[in-house]
MILUMGU-987657 format. One line per field, with one value per residue (C-alpha): x, y, z; residue in one letter; residue number from 0. Coordinates in steps of 0.2 Angstrom, whole numbers, padded with zeros to 4 digits, m for minus. Example, Ala and Ser with C-alpha at 12.3 -4.5 7.8 and 13.67 -1.06 7.14 Angstrom:
u = c(0062/0068)
v = c(m0022/m0005)
w = c(0039/0036)
resn = c(A/S)
resi = c(0/1)
// end
This chain:
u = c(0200/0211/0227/0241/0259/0266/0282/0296/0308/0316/0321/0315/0302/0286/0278/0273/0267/0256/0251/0244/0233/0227/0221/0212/0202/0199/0190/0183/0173/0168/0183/0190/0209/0224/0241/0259/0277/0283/0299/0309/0327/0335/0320/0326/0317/0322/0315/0300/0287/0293/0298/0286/0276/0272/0267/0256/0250/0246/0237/0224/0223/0230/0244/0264/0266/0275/0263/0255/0274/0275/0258/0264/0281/0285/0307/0314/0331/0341/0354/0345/0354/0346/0336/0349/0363/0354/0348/0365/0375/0360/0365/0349/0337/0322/0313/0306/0292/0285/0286/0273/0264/0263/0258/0244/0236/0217/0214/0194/0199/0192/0208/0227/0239/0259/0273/0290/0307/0315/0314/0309/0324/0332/0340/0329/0343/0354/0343/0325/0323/0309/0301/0301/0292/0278/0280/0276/0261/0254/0246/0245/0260/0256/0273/0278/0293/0299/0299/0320/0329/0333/0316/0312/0323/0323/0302/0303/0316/0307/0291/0298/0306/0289/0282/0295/0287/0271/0266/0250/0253/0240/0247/0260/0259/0271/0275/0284/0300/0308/0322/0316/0321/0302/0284/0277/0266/0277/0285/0267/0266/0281/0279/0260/0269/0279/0268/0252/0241/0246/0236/0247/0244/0253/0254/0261/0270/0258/0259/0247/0243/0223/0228/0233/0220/0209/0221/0206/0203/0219/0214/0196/0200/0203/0191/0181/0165/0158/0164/0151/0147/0157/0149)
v = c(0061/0059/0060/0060/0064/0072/0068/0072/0063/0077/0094/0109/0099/0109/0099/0116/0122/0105/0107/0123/0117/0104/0116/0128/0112/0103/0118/0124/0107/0110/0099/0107/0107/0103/0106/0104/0103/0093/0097/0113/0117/0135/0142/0160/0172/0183/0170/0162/0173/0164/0148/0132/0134/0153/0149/0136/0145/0159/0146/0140/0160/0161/0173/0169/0172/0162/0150/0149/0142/0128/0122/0119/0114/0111/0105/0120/0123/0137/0127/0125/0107/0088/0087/0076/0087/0102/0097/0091/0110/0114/0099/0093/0078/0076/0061/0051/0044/0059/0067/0052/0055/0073/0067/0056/0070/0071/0089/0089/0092/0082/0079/0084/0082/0080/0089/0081/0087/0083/0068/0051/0043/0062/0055/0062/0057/0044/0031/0036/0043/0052/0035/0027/0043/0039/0019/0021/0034/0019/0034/0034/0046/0057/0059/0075/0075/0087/0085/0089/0077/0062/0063/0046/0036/0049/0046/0028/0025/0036/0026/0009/0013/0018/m0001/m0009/m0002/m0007/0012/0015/0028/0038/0046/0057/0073/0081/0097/0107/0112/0128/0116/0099/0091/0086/0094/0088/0076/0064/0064/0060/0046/0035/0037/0029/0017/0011/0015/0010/0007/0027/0040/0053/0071/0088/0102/0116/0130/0143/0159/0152/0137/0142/0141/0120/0107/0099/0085/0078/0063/0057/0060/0055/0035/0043/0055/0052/0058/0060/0077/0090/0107/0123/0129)
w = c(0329/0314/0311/0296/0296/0283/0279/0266/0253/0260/0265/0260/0248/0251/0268/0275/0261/0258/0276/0275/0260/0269/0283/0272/0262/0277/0284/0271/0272/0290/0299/0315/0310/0323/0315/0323/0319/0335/0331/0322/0320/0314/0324/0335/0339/0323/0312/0321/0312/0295/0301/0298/0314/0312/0295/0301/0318/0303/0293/0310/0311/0330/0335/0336/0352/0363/0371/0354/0350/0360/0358/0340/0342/0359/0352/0344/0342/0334/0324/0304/0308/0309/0323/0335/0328/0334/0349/0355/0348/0365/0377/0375/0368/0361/0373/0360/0371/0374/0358/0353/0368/0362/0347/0353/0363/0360/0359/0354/0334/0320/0311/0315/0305/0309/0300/0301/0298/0285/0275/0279/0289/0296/0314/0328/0343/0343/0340/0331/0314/0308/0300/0318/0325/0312/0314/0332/0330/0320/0308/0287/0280/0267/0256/0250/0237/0221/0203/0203/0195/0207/0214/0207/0217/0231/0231/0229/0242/0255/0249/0252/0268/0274/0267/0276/0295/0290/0287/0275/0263/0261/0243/0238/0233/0221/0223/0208/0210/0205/0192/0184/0169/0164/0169/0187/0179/0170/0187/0195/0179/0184/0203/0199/0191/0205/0219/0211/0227/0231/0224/0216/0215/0208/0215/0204/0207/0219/0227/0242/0248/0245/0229/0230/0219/0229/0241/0251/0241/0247/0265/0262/0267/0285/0289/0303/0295/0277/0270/0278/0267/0274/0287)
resn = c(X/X/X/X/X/X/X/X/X/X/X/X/X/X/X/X/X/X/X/X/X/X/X/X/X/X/X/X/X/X/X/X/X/X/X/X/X/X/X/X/X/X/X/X/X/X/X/X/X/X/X/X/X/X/X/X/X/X/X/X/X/X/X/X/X/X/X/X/X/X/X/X/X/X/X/X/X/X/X/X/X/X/X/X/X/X/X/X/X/X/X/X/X/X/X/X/X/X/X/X/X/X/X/X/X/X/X/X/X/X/X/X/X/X/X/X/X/X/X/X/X/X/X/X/X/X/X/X/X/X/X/X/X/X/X/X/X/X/X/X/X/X/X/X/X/X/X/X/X/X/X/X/X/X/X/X/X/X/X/X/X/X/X/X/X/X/X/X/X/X/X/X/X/X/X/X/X/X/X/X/X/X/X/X/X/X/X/X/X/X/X/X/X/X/X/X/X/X/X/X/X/X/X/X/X/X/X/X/X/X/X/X/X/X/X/X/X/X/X/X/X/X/X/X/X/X/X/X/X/X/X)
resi = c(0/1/2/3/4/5/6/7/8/9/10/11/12/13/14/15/16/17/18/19/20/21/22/23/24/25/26/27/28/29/30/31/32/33/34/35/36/37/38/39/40/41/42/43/44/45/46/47/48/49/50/51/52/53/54/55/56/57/58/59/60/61/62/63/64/65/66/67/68/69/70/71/72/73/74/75/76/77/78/79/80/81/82/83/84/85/86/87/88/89/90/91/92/93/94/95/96/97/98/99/100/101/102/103/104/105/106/107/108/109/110/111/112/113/114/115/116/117/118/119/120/121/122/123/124/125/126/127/128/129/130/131/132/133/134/135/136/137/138/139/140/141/142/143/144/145/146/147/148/149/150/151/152/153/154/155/156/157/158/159/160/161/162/163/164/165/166/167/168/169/170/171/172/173/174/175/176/177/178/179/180/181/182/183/184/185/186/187/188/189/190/191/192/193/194/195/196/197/198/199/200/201/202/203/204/205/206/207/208/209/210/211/212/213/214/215/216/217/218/219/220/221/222/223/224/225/226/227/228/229/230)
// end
């Protein structure tokens, strides 16, 4: 088995929408996908058709049910708040060990890939961020991040934070955002600058995730067989 996380310069970036893409190549080349989003906030029961893990359970083509719910994101709280802000607004905690242990769980598929919350450094308790989630799966990060002005230093910091644990970043992908001062690819020019053992890709602005440029190459390093034809 596989695994990537992918994770965020930060919110609201386009990770779910990267995800999804991500699902519909990798099966499309004959992977058995496994997706989650360990842990969601501002998720009720009037929004969990259109939050992150029903777009995803959508994506993998199973139903949004309840079970289905929890096998996805098993931490969900209703607060749209950082992760130990929400959970606390609950009197609860997300048990870091066992959100890895979660994580690590074998579930028979070729690759899964991991959607954060939030950006990079987004506090999960008291004590664990995001980037020591991902330090401790001991997994490449694929890093998500706008074309909006501040991105730069926003991509960079995110980036360099993830060098500094020892994480291997598998690329980054930017995705366009709705205001930018420049096209997505001058954006794409100076991040390979910067980064330039990272493969960078852009991903403009889609209706559907189908849609996405092919973002396998970035994955390809980690595969756990050549690329197969689609079934």
């Amino acid at each position: 088995m596989s695994t990537i996380f992918v994770t965020a310069s930060g919110t609201e970036i386009g990770k779910t929408f990267v995800t999804c893409a991500l699902i519909h190549q990798l099966r499309n080349q004959g992977y058995s996908v496994r997706a989650l989003k360990p842990v969601a906030t501002g998720v009720t029961s009037d929004t969990v058709d259109t939050s992150d893990s029903g777009i995803l359970l959508r994506t993998l083509g199973r139903p949004i049910d309840a079970e289905q719910v929890a096998s996805v994101s098993p931490w969900r709280f209703r607060e749209p708040l950082s992760p130990d802000m929400a959970a606390e607004r609950e009197g609860r905690a997300i048990p870091f060990y066992e959100l890895v242990a979660f994580c690590r769980e074998d579930a028979g598929e070729d690759v899964t890939l991991i959607e954060g919350i939030g950006g990079v450094m987004v506090p999960l308790d008291p004590r664990h961020t995001v980037l020591d989630w991902i330090a401790a799966l001991e997994v490449p990060a694929l890093l998500v991040t706008g074309s909006y002005l501040g991105t730069l230093s926003h991509t960079l910091t995110a980036a360099g934070m993830l060098r500094a644990r020892n994480v291997e970043l598998a690329g980054i992908v930017v995705n366009e955002s709705e205001a930018q001062p420049v096209a997505p690819e001058e954006t794409a020019d100076v991040l390979s600058r910067f980064e330039a053992n990272a493969p960078v890709r852009v991903v403009g602005r889609l209706d559907a995730p189908e849609s996405a440029p092919d973002l396998l190459p970035l994955l390809d390093p980690y595969l756990p067989h050549s690329r197969r034809p689609a079934p």
